[in-house]
Every structure is written in C-alpha cells, then in structure tokens.
C-alpha positions as CSV (number, residue, x, y, z in Angstrom):
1,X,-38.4,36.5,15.6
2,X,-39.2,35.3,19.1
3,X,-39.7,38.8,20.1
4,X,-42.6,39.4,17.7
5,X,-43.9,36.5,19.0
6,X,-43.7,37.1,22.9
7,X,-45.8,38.7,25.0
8,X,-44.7,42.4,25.2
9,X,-46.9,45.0,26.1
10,X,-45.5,47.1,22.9
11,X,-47.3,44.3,20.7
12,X,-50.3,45.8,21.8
13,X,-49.6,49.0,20.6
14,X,-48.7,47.8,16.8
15,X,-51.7,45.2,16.6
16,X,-51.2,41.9,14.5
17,X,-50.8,43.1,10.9
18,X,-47.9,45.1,11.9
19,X,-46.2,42.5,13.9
20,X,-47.2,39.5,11.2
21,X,-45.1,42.4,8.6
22,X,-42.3,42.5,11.3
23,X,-42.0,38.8,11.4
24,X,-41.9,38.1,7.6
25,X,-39.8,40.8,7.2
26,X,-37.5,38.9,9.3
27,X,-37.6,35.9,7.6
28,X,-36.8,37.5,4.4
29,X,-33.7,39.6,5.6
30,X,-33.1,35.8,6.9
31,X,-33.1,34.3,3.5
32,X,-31.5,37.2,1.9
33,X,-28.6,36.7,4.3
34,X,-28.0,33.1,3.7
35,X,-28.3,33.5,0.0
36,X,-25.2,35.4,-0.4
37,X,-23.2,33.2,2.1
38,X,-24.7,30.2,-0.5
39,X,-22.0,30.9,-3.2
40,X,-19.0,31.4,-0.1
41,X,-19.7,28.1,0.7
42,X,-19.8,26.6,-2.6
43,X,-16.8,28.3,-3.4
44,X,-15.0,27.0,-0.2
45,X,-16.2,23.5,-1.1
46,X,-14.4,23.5,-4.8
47,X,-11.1,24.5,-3.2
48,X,-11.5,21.9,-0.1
49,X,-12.2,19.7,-3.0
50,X,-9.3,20.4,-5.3
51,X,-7.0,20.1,-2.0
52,X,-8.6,16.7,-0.9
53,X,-7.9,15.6,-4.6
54,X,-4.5,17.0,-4.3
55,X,-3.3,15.3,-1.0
56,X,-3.1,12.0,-1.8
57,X,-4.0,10.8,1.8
58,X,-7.7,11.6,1.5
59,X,-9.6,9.6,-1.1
60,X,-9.7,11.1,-4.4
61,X,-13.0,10.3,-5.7
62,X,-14.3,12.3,-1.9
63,X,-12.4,15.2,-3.7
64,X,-14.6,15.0,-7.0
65,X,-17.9,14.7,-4.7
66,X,-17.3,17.9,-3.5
67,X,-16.7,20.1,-6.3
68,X,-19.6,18.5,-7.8
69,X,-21.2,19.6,-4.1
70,X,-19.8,23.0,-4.5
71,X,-20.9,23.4,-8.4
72,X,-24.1,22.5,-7.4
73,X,-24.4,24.7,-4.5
74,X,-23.1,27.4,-6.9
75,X,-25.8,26.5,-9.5
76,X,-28.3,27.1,-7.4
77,X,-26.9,30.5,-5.4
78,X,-26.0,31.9,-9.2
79,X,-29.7,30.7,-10.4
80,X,-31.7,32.6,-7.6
81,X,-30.0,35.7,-8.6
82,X,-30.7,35.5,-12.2
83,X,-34.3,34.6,-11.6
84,X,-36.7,35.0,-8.7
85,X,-39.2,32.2,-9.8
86,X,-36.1,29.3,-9.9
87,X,-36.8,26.4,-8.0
88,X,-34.8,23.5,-9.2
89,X,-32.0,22.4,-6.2
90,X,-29.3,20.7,-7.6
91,X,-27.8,21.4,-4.5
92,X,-30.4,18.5,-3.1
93,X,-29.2,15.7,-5.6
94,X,-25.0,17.0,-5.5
95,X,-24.5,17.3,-1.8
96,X,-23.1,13.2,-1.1
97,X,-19.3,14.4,-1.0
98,X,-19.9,16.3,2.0
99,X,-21.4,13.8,4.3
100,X,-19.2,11.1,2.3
101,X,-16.0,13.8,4.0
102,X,-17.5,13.8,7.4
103,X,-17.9,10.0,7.3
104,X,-13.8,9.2,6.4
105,X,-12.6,12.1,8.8
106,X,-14.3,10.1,11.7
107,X,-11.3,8.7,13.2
108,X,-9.6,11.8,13.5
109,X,-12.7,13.8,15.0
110,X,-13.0,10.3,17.5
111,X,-9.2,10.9,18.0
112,X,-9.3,14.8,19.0
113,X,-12.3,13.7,21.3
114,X,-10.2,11.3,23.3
115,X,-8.2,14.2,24.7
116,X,-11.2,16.3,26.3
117,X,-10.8,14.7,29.7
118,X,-6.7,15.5,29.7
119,X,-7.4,19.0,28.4
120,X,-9.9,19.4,31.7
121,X,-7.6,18.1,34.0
122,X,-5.1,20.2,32.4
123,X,-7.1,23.2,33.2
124,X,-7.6,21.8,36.9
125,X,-3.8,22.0,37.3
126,X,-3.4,25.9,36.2
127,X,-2.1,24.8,33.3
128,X,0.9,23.2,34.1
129,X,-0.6,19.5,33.3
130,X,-0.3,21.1,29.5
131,X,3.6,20.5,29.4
132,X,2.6,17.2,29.3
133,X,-0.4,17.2,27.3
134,X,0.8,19.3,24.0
135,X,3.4,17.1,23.4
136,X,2.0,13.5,23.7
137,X,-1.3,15.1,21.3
138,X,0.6,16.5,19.4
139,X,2.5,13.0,18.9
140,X,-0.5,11.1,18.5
141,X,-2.1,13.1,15.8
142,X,1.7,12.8,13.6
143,X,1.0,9.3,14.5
144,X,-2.3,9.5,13.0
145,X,-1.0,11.2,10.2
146,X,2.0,8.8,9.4
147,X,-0.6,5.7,9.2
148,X,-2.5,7.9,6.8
149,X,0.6,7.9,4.9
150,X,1.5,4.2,5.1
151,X,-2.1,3.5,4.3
152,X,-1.7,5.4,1.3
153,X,1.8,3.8,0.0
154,X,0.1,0.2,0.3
155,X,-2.6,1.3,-1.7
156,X,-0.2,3.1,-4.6
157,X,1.8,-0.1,-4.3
C-alpha cells in the first residue's frame, strides 16, 4: 500500500483513479486474506480451550472463555460468508478468555524473560556458556511447573 502512496515517477503515468483502484484493491485482497484465517483461529481457540479445560493446572472456567472466544470468532467468520451485508461481531462481546489467558500465563512469560541476559552471554561465549544454561532453565521451568501442580492439589483438597 505504501507504494501506491509514494512518490514514484510511474504514479504519474497511471494518474489518481488508477492508483486510488490499486490501493482499495489492496485493502480488499487484505480483508479477503484475513477472513479465511478468521475461522483457523477460532478453531485453534476451541481446541486451546478444550486442553486448558482438560489440564487441570490452568483454570477451568479460562478454558470455557475461550471456546466461547472461538465460537464467537467462528460466528462471525461463518456469518460473512453466508451474507455480505452481516455486521453483528460477536467476536467483540466473546473475546474475554483470551486476554483473561494472557493475564494468568504472566508468570511464566516473566519467567522465560529472566533468561534473556544468560542466553546473550551464552552467545558471547560461542556457545559453550549453554552447557550451563539449558540445564538450570530447563530446571526452573519443571520448577515452575511442579508449583503449578502443588497449587492445583491445595485447591482440589
């Protein structure tokens, strides 16, 4: 799109209608594009959902909130292809298990994050820092994962 927009000395040559045609044209292939990934994503959202409500470490209720997310993401992909006038989102009022996800998986992104530095020094060293590094991450993240676990007994109890 930025393209259409620059400067070029071809823009000349096609004159405005043609490139304002160019650039909507481009928007639509855009939208076209992104509405057939819109039923993917809903679809990976029900079975991320159905495995968050099957793993009994992750909240089940954030399981529910996103197959609702997904059905409603579905909704509204399987919606526009039926008619070209729809224009209800559900997707806008079903979307909560999603950030809701993001929200409870914070320790674990803050976690991974504490390891950036090591993994740069590592590089510095040509690698050989990694000996070191691979095992103790991969110890803290069992670690992680064994609170999760004790967490979840206390709760069940």
């Amino acid at each position: 799109m930025l393209h259409l927009a620059g400067s070029g000395e071809y823009l000349h040559a096609l004159g405005t209608g043609h490139v304002q045609a160019f650039a909507v044209s481009g928007l639509e292939s855009f939208e076209y594009i992104w509405n057939i990934g819109y039923p993917l994503f809903a679809i990976h959202l029900c079975v991320a959902g159905w495995l968050v409500f099957r793993s009994g470490y992750v909240p089940k209720v954030l399981g529910v909130l996103l197959v609702i997310a997904g059905a409603g993401y579905l909704i509204d992909s399987i919606g526009k292809y039926l008619s070209a006038d729809y224009n209800l989102e559900i997707s806008a009022y079903t979307f909560l298990g999603e950030p809701l996800l993001l929200i409870w998986l914070w320790k674990l992104f803050y976690l991974g994050c504490r390891f950036i530095g090591w993994f740069l020094l590592c590089i510095l060293t040509a690698g050989i820092g990694f000996l070191w590094l691979m095992p103790y991450g991969h110890t803290s993240f069992a670690l992680f994962h064994e609170d999760l676990k004790a967490k979840q007994a206390e709760v069940q109890a």
